[in-house]
PDB file of N, CA, C, O and CB in Angstrom:
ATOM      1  N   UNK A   1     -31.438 -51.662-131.375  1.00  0.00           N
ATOM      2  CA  UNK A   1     -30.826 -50.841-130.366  1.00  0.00           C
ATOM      3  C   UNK A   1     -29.318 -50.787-130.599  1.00  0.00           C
ATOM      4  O   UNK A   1     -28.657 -51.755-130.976  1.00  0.00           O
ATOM      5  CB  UNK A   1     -31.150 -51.374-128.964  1.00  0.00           C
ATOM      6  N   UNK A   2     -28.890 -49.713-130.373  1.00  0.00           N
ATOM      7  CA  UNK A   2     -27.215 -49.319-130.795  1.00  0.00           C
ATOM      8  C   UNK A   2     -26.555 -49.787-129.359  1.00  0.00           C
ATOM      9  O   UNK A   2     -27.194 -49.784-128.307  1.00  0.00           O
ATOM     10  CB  UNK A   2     -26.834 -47.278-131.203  1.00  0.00           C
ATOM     11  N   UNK A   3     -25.258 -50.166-129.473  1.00  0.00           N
ATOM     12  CA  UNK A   3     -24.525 -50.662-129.101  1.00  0.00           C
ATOM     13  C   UNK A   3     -23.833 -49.751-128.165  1.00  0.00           C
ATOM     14  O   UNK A   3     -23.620 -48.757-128.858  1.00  0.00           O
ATOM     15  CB  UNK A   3     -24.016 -51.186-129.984  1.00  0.00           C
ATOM     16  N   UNK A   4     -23.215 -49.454-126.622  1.00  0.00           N
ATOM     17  CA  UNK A   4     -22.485 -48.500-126.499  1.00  0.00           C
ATOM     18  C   UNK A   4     -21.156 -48.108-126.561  1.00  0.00           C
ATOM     19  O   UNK A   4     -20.626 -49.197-126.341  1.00  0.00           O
ATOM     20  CB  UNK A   4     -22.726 -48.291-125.825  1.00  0.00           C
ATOM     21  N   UNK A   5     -20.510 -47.553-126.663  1.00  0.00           N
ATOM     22  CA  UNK A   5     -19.445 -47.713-127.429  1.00  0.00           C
ATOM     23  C   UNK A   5     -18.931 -46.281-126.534  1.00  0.00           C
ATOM     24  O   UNK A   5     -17.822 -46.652-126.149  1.00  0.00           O
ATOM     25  CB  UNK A   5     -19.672 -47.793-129.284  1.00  0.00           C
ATOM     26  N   UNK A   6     -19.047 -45.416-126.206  1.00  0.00           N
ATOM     27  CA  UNK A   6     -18.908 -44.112-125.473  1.00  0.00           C
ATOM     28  C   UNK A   6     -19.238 -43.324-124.460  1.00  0.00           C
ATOM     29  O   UNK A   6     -20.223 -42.631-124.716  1.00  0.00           O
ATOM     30  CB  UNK A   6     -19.083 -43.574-125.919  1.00  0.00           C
ATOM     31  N   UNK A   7     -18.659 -43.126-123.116  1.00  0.00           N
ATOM     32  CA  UNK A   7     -19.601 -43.161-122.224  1.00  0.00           C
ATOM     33  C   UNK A   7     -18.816 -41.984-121.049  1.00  0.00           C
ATOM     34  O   UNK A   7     -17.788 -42.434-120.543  1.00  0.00           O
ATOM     35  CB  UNK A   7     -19.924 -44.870-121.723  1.00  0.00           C
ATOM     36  N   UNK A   8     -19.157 -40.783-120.672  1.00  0.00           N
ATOM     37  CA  UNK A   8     -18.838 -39.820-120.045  1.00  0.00           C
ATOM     38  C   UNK A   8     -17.046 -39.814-120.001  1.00  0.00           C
ATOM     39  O   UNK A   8     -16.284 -39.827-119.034  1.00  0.00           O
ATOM     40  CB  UNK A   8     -19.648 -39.922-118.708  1.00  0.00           C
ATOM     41  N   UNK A   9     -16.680 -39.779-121.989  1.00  0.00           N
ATOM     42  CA  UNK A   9     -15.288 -38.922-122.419  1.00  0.00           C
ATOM     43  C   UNK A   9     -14.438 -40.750-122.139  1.00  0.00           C
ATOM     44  O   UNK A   9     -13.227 -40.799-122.357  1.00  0.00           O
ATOM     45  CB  UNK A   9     -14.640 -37.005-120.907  1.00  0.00           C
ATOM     46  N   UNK A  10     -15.235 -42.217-121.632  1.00  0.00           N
ATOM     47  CA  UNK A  10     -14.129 -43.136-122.178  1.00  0.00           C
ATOM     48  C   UNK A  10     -14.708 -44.155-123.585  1.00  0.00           C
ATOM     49  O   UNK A  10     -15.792 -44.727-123.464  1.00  0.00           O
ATOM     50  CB  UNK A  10     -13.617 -44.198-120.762  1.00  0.00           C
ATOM     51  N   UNK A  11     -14.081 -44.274-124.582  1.00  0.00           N
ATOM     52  CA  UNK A  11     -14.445 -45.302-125.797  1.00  0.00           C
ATOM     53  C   UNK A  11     -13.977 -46.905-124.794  1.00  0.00           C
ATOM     54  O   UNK A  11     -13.086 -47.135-123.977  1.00  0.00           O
ATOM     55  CB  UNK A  11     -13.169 -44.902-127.651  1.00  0.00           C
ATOM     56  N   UNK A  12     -15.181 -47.807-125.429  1.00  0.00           N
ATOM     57  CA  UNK A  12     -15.071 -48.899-125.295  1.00  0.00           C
ATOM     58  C   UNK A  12     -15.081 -49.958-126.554  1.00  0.00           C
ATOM     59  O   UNK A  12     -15.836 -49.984-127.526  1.00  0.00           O
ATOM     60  CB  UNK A  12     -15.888 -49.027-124.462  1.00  0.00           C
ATOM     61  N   UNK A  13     -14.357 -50.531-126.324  1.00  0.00           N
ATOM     62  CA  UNK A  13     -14.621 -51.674-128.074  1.00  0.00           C
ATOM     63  C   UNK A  13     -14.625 -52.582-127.335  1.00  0.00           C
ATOM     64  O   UNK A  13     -13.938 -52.276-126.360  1.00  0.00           O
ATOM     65  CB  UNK A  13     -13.351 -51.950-129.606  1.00  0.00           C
ATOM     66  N   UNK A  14     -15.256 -54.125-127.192  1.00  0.00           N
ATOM     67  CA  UNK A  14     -15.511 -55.618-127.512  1.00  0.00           C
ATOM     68  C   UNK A  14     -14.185 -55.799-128.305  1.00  0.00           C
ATOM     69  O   UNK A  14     -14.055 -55.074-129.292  1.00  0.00           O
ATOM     70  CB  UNK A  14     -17.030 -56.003-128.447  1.00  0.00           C
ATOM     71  N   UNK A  15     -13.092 -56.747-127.980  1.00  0.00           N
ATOM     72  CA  UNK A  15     -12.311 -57.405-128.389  1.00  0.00           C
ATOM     73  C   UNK A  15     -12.744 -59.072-127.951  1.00  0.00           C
ATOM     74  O   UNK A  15     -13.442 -59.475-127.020  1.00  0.00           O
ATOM     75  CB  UNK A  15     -11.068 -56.781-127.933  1.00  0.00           C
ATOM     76  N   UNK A  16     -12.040 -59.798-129.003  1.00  0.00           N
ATOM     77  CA  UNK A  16     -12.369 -61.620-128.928  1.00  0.00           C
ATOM     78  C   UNK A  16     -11.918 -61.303-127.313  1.00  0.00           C
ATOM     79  O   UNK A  16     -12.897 -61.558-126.611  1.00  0.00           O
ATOM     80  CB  UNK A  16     -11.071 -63.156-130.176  1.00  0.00           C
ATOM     81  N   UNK A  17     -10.887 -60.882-126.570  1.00  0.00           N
ATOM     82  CA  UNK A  17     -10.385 -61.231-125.324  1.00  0.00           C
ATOM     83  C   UNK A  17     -10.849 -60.544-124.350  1.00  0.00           C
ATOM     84  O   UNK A  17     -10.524 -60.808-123.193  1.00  0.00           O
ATOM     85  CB  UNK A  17      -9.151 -61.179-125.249  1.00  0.00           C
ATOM     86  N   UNK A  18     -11.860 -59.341-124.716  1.00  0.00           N
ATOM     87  CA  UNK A  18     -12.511 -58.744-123.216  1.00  0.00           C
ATOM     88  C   UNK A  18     -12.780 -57.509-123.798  1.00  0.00           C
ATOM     89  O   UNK A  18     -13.075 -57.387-124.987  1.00  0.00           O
ATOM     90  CB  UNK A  18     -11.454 -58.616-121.676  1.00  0.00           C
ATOM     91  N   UNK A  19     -12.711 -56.801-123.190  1.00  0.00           N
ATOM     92  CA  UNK A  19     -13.146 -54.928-123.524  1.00  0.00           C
ATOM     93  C   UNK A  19     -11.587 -54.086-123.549  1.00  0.00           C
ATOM     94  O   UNK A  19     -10.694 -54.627-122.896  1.00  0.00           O
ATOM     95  CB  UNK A  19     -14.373 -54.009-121.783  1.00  0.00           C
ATOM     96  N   UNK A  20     -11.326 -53.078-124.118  1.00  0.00           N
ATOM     97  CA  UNK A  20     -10.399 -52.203-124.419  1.00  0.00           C
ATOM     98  C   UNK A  20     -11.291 -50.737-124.511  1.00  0.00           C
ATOM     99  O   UNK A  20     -12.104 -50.402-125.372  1.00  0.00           O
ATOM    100  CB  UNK A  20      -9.600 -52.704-125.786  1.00  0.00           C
ATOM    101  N   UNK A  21     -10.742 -49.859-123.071  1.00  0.00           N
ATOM    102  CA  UNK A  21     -11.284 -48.598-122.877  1.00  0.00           C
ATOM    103  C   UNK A  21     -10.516 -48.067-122.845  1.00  0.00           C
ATOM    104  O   UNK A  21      -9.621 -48.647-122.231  1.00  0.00           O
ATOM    105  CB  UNK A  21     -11.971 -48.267-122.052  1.00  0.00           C
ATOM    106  N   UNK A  22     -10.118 -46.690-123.358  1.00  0.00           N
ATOM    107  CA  UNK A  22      -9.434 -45.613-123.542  1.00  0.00           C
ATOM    108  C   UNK A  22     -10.027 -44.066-123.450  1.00  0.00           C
ATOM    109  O   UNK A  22     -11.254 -44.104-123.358  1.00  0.00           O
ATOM    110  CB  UNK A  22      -8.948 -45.864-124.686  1.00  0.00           C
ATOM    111  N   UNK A  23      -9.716 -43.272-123.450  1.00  0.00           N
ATOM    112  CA  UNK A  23      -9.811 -42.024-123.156  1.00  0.00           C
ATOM    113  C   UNK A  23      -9.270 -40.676-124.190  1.00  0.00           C
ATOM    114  O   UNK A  23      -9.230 -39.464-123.976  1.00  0.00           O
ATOM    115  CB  UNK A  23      -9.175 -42.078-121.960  1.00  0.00           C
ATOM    116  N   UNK A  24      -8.922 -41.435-125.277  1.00  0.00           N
ATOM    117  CA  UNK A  24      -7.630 -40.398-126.482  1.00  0.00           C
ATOM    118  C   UNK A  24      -8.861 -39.540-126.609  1.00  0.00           C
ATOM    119  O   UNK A  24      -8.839 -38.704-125.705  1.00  0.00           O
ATOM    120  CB  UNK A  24      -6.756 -41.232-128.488  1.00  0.00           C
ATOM    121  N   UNK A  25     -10.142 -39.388-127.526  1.00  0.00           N
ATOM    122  CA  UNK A  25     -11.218 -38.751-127.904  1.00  0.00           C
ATOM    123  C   UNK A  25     -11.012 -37.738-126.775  1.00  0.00           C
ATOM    124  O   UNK A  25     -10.983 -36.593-127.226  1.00  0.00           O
ATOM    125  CB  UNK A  25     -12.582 -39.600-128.017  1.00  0.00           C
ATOM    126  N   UNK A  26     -10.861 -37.803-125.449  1.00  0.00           N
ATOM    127  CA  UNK A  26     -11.853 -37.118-124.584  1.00  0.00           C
ATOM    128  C   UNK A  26     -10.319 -36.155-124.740  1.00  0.00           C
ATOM    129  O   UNK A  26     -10.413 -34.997-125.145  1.00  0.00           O
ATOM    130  CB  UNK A  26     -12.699 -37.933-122.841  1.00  0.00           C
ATOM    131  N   UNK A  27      -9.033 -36.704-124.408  1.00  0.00           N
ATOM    132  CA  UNK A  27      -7.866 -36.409-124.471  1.00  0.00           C
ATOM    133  C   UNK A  27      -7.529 -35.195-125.400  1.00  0.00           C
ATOM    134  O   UNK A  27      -6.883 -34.230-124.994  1.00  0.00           O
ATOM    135  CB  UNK A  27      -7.272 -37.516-124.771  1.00  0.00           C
ATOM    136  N   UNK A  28      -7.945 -35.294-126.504  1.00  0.00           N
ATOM    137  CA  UNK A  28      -8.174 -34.765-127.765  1.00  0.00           C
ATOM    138  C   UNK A  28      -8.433 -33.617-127.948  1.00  0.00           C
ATOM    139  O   UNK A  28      -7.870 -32.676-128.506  1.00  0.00           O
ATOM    140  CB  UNK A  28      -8.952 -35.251-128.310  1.00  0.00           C
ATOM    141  N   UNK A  29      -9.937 -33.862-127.088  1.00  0.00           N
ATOM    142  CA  UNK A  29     -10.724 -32.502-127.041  1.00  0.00           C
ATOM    143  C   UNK A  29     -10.212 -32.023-126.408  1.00  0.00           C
ATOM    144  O   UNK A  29     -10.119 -30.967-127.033  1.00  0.00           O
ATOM    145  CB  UNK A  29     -11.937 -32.294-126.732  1.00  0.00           C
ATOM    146  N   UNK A  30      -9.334 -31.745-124.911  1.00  0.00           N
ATOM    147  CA  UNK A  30      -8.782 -31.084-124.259  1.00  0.00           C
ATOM    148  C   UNK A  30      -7.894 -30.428-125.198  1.00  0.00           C
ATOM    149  O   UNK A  30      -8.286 -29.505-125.911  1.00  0.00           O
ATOM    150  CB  UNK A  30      -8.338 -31.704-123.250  1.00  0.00           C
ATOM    151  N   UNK A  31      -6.683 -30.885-125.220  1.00  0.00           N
ATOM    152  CA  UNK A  31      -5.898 -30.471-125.816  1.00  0.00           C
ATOM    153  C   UNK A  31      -6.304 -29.215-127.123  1.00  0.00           C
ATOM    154  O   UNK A  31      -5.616 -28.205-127.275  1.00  0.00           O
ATOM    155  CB  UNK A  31      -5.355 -31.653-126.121  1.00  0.00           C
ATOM    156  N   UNK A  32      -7.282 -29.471-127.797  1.00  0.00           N
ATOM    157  CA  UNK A  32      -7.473 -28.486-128.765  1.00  0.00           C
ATOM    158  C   UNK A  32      -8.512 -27.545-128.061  1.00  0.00           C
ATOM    159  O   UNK A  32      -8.741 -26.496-128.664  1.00  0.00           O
ATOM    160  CB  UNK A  32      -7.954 -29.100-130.188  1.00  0.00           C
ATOM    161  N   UNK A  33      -9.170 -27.750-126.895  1.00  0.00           N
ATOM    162  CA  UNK A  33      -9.755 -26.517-126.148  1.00  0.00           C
ATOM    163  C   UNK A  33      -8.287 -25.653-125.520  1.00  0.00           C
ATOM    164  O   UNK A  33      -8.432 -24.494-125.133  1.00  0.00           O
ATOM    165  CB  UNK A  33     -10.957 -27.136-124.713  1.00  0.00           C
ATOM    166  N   UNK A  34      -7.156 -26.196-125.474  1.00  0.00           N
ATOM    167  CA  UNK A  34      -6.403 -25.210-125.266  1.00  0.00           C
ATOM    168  C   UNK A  34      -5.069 -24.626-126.130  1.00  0.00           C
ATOM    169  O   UNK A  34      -4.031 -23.981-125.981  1.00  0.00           O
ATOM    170  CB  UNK A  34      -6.129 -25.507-124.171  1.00  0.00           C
ATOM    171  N   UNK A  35      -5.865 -25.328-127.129  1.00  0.00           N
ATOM    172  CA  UNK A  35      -4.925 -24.743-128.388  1.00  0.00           C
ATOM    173  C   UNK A  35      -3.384 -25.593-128.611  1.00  0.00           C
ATOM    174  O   UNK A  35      -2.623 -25.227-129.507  1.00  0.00           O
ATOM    175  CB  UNK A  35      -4.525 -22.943-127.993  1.00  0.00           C
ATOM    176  N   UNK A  36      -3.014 -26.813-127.646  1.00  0.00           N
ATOM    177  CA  UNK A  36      -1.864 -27.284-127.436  1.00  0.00           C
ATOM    178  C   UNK A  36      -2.032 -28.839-128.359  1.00  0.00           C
ATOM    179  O   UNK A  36      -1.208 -29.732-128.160  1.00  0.00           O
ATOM    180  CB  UNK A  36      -1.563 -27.308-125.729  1.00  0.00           C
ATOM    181  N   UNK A  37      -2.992 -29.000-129.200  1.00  0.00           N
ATOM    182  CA  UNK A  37      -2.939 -30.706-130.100  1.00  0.00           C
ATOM    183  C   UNK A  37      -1.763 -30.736-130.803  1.00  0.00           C
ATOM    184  O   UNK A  37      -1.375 -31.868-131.091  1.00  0.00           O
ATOM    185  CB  UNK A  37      -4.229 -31.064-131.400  1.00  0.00           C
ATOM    186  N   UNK A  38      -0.908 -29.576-131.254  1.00  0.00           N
ATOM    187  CA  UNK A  38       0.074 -29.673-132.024  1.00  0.00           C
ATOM    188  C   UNK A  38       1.175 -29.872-131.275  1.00  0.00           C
ATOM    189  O   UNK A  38       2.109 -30.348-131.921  1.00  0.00           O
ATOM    190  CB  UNK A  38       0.168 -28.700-132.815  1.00  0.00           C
ATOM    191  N   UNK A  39       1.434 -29.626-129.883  1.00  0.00           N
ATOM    192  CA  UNK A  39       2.572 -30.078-129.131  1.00  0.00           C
ATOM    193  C   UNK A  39       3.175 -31.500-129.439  1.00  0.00           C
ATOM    194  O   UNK A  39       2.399 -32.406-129.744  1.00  0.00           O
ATOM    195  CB  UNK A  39       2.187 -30.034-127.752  1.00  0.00           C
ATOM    196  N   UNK A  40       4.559 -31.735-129.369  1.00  0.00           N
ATOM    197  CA  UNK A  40       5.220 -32.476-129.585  1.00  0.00           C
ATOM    198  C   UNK A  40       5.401 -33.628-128.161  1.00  0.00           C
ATOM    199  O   UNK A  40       5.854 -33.183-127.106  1.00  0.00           O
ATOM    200  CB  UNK A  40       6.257 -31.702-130.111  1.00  0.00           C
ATOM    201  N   UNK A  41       5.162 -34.506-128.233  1.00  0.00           N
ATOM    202  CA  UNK A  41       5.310 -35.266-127.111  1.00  0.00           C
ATOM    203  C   UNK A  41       6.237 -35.920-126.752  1.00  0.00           C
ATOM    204  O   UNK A  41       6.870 -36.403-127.691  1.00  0.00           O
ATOM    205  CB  UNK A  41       4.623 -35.920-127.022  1.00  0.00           C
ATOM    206  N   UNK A  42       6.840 -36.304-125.136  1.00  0.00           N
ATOM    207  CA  UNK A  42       7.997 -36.707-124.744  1.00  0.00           C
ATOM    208  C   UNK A  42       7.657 -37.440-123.845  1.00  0.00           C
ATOM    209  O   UNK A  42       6.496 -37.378-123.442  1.00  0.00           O
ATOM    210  CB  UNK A  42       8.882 -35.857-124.435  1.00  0.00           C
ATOM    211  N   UNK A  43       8.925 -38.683-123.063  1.00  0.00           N
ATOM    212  CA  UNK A  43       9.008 -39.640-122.877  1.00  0.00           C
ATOM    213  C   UNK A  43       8.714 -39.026-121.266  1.00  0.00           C
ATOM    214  O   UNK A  43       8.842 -37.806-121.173  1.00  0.00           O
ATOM    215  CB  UNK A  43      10.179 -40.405-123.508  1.00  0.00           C
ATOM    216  N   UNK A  44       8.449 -39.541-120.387  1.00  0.00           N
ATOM    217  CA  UNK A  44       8.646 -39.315-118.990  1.00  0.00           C
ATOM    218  C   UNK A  44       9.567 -40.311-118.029  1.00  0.00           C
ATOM    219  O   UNK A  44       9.349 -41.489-118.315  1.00  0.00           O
ATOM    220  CB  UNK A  44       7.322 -39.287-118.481  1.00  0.00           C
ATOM    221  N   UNK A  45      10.377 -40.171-117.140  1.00  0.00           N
ATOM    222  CA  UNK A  45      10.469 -40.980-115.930  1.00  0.00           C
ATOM    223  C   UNK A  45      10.098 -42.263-115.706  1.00  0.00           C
ATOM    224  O   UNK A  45      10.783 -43.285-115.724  1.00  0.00           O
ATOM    225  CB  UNK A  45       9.924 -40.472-115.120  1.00  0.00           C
ATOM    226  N   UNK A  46       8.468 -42.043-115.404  1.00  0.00           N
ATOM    227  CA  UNK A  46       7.673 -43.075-115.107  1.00  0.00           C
ATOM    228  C   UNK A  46       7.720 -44.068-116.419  1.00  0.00           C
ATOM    229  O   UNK A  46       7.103 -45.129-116.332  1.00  0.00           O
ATOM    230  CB  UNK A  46       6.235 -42.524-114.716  1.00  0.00           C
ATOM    231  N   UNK A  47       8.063 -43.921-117.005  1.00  0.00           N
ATOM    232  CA  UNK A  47       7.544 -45.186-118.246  1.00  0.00           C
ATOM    233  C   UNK A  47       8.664 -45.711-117.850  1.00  0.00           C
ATOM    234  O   UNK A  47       8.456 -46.840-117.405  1.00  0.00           O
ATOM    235  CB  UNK A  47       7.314 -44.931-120.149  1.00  0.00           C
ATOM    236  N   UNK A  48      10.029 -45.333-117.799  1.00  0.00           N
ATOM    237  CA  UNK A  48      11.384 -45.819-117.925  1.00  0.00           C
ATOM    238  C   UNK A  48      11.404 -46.614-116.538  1.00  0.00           C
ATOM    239  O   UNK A  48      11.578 -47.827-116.421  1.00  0.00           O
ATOM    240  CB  UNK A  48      12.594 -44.568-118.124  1.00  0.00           C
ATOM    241  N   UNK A  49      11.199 -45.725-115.548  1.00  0.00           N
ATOM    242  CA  UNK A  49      10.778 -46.726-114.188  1.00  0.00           C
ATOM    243  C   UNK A  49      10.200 -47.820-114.075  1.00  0.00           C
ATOM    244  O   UNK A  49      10.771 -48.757-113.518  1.00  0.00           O
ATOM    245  CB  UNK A  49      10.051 -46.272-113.408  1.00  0.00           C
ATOM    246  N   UNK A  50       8.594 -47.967-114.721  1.00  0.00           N
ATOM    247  CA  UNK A  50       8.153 -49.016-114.704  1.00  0.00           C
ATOM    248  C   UNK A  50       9.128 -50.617-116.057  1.00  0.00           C
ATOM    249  O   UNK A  50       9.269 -51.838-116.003  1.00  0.00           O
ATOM    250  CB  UNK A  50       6.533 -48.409-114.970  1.00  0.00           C
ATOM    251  N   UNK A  51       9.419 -49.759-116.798  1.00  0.00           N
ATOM    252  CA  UNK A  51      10.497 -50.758-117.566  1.00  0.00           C
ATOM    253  C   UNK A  51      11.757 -51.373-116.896  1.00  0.00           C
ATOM    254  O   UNK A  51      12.303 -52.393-117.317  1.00  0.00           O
ATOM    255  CB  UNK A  51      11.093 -50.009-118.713  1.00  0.00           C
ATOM    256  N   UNK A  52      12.128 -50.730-115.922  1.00  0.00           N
ATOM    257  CA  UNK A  52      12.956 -51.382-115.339  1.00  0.00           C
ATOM    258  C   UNK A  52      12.472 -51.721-113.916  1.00  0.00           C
ATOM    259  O   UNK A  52      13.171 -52.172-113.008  1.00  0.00           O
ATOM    260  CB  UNK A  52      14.112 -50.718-115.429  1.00  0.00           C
ATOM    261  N   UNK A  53      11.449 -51.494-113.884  1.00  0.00           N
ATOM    262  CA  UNK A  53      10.727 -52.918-112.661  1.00  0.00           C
ATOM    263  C   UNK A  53      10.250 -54.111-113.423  1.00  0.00           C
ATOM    264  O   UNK A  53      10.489 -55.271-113.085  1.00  0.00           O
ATOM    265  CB  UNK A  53       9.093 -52.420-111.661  1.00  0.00           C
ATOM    266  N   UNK A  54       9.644 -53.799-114.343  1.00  0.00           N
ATOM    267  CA  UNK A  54       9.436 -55.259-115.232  1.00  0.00           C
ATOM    268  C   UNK A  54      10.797 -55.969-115.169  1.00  0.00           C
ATOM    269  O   UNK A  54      10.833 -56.998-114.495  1.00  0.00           O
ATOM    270  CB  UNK A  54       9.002 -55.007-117.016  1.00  0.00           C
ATOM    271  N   UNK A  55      11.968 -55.545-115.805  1.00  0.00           N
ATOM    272  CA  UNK A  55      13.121 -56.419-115.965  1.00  0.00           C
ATOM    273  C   UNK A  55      13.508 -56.553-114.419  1.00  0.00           C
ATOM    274  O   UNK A  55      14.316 -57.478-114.344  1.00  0.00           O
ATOM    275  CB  UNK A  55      14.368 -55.767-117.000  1.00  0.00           C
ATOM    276  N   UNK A  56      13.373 -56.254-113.722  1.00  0.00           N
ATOM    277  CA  UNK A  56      14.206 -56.674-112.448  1.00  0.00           C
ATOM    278  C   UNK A  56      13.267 -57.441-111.825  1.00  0.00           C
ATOM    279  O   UNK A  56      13.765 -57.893-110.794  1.00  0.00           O
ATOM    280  CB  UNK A  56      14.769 -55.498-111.459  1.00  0.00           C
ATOM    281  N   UNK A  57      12.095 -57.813-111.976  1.00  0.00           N
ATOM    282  CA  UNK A  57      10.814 -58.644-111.441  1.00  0.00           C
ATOM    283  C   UNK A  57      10.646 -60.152-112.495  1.00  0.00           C
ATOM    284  O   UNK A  57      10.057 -61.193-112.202  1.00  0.00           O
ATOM    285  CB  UNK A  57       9.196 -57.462-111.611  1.00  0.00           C
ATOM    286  N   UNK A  58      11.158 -59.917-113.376  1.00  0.00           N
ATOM    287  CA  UNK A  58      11.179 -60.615-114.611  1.00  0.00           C
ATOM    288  C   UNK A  58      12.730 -61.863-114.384  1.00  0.00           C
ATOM    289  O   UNK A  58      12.874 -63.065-114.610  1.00  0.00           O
ATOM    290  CB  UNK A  58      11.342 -59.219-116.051  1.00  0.00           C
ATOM    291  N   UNK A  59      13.345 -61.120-114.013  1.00  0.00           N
ATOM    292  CA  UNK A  59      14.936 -61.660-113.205  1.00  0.00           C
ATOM    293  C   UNK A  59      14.651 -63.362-112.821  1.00  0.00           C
ATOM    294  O   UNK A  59      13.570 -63.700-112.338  1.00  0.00           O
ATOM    295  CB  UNK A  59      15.313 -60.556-111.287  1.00  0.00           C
ATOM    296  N   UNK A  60      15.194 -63.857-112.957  1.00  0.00           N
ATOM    297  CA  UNK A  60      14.832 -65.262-111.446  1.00  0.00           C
ATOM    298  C   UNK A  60      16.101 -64.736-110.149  1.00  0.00           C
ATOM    299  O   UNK A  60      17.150 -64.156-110.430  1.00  0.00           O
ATOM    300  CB  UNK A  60      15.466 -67.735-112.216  1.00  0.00           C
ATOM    301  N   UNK A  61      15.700 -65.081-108.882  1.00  0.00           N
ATOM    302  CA  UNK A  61      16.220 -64.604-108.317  1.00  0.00           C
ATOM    303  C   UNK A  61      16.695 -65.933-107.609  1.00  0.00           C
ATOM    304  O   UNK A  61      17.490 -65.883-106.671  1.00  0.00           O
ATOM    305  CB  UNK A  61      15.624 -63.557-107.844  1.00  0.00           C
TER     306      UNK A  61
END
């Protein structure tokens, strides 16, 4: 019996430390159903936000 590994658009892998699920495949397909896989990608807000809650949580206070 095969293993599952793919399951309504998320991949799962077995790592030594637990499971790692992602979504790029399903991601993928979008993107080239609308003709946009070649777009160039950029940074947002939110990443930079959450980087500077890490360092200010990270702080000793």
């Amino acid at each position: 019996m095969e293993q599952l590994n793919c399951i309504l658009g998320i991949k799962a892998d077995k790592t030594l430390t637990g499971w790692f699920c992602n979504q790029a495949g399903y991601i993928d397909s979008i993107l080239e159903c609308y003709n946009i896989s070649k777009c160039n990608p950029i940074t947002t807000p939110l990443a930079t936000l959450a980087n500077n809650l890490n360092e200010v949580n990270s702080t000793p206070h």
